[in-house]
DOZATI-296912 format. One record per residue: x, y, z of N, C-alpha, C in turn; residue number from 0. Coordinates in Angstrom, 1 decimal, padded with zeros to 4 digits. Layout:
residues N
X_Y_Z_X_Y_Z_X_Y_Z_NUM $
...
END
This chain:
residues 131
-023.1_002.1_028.4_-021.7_001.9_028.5_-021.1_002.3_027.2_0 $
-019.7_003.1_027.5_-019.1_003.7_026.0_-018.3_002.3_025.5_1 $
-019.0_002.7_023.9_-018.2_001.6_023.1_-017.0_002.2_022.7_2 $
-015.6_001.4_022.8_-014.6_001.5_022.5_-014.1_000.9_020.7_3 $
-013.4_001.7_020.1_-013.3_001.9_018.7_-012.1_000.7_018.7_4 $
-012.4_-000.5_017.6_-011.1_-001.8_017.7_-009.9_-001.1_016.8_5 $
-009.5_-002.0_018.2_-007.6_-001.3_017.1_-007.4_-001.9_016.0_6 $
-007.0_-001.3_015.1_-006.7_-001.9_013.7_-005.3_-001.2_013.1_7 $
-004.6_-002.5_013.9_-002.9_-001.8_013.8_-001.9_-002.5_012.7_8 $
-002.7_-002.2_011.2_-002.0_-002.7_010.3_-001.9_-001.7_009.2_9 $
-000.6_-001.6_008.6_-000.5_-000.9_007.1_000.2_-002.1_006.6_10 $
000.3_-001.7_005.2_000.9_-002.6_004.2_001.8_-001.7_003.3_11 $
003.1_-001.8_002.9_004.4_-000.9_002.2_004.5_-001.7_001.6_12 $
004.5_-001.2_000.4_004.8_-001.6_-001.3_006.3_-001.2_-001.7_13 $
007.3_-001.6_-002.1_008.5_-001.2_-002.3_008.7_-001.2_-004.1_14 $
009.2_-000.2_-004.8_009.1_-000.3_-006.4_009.9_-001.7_-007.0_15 $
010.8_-002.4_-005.7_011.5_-003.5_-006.2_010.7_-005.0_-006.0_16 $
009.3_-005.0_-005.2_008.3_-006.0_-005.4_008.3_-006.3_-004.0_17 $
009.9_-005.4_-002.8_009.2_-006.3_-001.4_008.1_-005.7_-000.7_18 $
007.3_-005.9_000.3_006.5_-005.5_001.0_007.0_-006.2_002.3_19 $
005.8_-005.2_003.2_006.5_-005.5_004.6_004.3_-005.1_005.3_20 $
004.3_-006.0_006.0_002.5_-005.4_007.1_003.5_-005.4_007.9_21 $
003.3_-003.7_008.6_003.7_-002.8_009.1_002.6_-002.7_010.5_22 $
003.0_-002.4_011.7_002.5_-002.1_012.7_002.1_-000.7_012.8_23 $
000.8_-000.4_012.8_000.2_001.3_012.4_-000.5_001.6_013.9_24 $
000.4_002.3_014.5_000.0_003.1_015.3_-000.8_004.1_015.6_25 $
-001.4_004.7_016.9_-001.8_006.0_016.9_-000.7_007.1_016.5_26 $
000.3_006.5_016.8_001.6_007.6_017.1_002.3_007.6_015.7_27 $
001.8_006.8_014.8_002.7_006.5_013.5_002.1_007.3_012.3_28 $
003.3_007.5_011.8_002.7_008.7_010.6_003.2_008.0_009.4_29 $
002.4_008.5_008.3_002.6_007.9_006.9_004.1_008.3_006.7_30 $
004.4_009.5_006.6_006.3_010.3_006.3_007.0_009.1_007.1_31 $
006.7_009.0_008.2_007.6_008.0_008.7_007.4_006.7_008.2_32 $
006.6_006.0_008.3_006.7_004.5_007.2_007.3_004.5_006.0_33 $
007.0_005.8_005.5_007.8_005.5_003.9_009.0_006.5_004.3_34 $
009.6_006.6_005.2_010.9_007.3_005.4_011.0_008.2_004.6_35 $
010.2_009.9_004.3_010.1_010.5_003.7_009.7_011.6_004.4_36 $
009.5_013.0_003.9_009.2_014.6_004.9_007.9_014.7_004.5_37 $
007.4_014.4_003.4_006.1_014.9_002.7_005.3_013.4_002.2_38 $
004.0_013.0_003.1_003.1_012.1_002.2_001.9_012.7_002.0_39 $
001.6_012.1_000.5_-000.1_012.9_000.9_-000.2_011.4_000.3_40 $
-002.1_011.6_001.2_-002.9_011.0_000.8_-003.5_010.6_-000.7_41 $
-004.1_009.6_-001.2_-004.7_009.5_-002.4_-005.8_008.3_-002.0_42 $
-007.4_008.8_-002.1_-008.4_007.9_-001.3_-008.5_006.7_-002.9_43 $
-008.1_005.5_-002.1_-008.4_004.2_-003.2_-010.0_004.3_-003.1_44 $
-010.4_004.0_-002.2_-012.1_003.5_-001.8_-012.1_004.0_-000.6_45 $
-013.5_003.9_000.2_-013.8_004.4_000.9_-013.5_003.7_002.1_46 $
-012.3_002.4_002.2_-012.2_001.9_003.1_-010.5_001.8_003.1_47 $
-010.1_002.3_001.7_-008.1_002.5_001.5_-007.8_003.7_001.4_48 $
-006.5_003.6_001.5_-006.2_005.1_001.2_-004.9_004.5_001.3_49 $
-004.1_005.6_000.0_-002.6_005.0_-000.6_-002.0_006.4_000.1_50 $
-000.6_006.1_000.1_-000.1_007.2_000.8_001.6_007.4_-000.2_51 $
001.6_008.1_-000.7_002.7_008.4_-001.4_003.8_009.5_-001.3_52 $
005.2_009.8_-001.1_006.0_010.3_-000.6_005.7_011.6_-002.5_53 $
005.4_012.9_-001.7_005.4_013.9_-002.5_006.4_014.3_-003.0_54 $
007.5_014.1_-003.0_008.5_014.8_-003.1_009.7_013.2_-004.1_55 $
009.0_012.5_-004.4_009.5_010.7_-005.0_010.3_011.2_-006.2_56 $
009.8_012.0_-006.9_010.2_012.6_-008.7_011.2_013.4_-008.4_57 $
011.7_014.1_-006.8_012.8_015.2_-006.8_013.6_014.1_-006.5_58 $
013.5_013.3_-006.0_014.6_012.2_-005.5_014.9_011.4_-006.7_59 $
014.1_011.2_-007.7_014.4_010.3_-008.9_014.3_009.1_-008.7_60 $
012.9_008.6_-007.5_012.4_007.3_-007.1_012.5_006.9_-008.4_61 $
012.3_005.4_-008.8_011.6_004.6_-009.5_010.0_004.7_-009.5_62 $
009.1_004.1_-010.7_007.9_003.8_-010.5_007.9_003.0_-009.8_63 $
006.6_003.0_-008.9_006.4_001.3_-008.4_005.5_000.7_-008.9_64 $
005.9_000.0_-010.0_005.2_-001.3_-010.7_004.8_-002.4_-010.1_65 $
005.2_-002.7_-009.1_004.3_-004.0_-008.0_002.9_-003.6_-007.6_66 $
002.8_-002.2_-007.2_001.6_-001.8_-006.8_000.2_-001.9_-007.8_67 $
000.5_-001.8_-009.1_-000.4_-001.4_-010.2_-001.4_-002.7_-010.1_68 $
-001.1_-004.2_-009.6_-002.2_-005.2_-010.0_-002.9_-004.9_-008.5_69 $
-002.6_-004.4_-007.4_-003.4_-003.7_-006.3_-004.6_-002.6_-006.7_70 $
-003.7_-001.5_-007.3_-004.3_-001.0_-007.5_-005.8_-001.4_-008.8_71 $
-005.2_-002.2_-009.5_-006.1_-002.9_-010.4_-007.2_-003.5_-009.7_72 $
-007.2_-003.8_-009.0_-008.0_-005.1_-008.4_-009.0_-004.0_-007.2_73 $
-008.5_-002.8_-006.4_-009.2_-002.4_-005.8_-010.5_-001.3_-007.3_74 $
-010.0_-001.3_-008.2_-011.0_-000.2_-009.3_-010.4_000.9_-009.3_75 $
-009.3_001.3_-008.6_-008.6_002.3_-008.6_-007.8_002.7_-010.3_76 $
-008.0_004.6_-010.2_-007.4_004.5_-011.5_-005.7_004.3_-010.8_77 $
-005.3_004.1_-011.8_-003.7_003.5_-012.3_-003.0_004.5_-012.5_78 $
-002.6_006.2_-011.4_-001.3_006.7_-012.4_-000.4_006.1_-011.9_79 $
000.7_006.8_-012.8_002.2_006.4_-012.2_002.6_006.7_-011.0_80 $
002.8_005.9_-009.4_003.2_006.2_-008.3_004.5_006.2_-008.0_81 $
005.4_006.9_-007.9_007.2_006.9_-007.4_006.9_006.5_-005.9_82 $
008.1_005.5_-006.1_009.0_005.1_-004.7_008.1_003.7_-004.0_83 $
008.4_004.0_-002.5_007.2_003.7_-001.8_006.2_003.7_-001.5_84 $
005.1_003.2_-001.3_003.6_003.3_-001.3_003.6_002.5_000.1_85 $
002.0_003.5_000.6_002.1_002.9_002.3_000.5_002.8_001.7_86 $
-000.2_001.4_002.1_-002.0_001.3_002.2_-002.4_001.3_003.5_87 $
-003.1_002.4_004.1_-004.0_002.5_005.5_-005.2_002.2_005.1_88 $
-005.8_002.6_006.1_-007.4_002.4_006.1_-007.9_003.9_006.1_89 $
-009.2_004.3_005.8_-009.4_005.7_005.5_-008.7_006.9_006.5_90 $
-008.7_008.0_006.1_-008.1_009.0_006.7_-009.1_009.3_007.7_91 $
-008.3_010.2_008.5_-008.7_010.4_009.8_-008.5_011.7_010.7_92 $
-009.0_012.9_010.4_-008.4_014.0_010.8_-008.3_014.3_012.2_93 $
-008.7_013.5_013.1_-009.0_013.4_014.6_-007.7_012.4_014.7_94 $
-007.0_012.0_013.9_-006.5_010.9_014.3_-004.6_012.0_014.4_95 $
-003.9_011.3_015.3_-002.5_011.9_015.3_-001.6_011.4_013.9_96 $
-002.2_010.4_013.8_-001.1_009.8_012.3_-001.6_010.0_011.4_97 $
-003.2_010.5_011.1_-004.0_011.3_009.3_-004.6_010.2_009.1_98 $
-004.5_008.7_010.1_-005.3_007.6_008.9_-005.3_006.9_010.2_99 $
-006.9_005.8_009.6_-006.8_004.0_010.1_-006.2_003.7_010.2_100 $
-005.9_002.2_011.0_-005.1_001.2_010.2_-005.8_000.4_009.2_101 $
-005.1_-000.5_009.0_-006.1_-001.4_008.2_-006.6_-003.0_009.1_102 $
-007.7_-003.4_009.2_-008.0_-004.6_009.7_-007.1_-005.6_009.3_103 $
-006.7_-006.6_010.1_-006.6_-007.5_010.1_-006.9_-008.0_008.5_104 $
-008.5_-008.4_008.5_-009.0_-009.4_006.9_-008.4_-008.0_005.9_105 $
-008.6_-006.6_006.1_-007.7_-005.8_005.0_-006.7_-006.3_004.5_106 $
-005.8_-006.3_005.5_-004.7_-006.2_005.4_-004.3_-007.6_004.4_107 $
-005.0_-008.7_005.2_-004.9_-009.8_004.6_-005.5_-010.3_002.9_108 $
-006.3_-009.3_002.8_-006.9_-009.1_001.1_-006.0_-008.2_000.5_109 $
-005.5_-007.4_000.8_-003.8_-006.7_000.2_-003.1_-007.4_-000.5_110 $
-002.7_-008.0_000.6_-001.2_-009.1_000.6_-002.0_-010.2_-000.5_111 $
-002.9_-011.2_-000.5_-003.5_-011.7_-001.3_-003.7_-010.9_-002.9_112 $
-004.3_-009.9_-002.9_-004.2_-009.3_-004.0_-003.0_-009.2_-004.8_113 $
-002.4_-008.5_-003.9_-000.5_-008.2_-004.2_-000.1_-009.6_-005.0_114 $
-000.1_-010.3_-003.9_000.6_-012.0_-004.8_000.3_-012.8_-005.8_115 $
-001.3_-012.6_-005.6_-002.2_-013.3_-006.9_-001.9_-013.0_-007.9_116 $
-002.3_-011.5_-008.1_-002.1_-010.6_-009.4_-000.8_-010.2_-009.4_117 $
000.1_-010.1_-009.3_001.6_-010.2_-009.8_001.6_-010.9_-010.9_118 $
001.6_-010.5_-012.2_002.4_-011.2_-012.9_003.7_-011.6_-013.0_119 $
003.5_-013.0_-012.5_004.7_-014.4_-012.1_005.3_-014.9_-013.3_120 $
006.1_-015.0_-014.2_006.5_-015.5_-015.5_007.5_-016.9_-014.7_121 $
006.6_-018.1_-014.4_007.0_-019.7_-014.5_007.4_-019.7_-015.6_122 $
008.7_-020.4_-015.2_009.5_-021.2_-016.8_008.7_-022.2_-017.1_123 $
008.8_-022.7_-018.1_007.6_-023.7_-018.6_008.6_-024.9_-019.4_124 $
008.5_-026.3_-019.6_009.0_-027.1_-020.4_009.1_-026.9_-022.0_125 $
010.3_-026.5_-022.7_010.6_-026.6_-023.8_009.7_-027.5_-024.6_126 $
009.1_-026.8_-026.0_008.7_-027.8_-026.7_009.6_-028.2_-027.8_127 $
009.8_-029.8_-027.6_010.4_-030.2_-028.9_010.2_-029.7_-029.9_128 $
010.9_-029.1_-031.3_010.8_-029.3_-032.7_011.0_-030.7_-033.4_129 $
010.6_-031.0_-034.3_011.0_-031.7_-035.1_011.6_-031.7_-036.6_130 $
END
């Protein structure tokens, strides 16, 4: 009996202003479209991510996206500077119509956990008296 491949219909979009969005990743869905751009290429995090960045971020005069960087920390990935939007799939896929995986479910959910953990969060803290 043929075994059928589980759908794994999730991406995660990193925005350079800290929001994100888990994204519904289709057969039919392409990285340029998630990050609303003409040109993504690939960049393999690990052998199970893959970051997707709009080529063309530095002619538009994106921002860096500094939310991504404790992600990218935490997967071992080196650290350059990424413009704009950032889309995380699951490995590339050249059989595939959209170039990539999605990401599983527990991926997807170790992302978003990463993302939040590692954020550095600056809590206001209680004044210490002087005397």
């Amino acid at each position: 009996m043929p075994t059928t491949k589980a759908v794994e219909p999730f991406a995660l979009v990193i925005q350079p202003d800290g929001w994100f969005e888990l994204a519904d990743w289709s057969p039919t869905t392409t990285a340029a479209a998630a990050l609303g751009c003409d040109l993504a290429h690939p960049v393999a995090l690990t052998r199970e991510i893959t970051l997707w960045v709009d080529q063309e971020a530095l002619v538009h005069s994106l921002p860096v996206n500094v939310p991504v960087i404790p992600v990218l920390r935490s997967l071992g990935a080196v650290r350059n500077p990424y413009f704009g939007p950032v889309l995380l799939t699951g490995p590339t896929d050249h059989l595939a119509a959209c170039g990539a995986n999605g990401l599983t479910q527990d991926q997807a959910l170790t992302l978003i956990e990463q993302y939040l953990t590692r954020t550095a969060v600056k809590i206001p803290q209680q004044r210490q008296r002087t005397r």
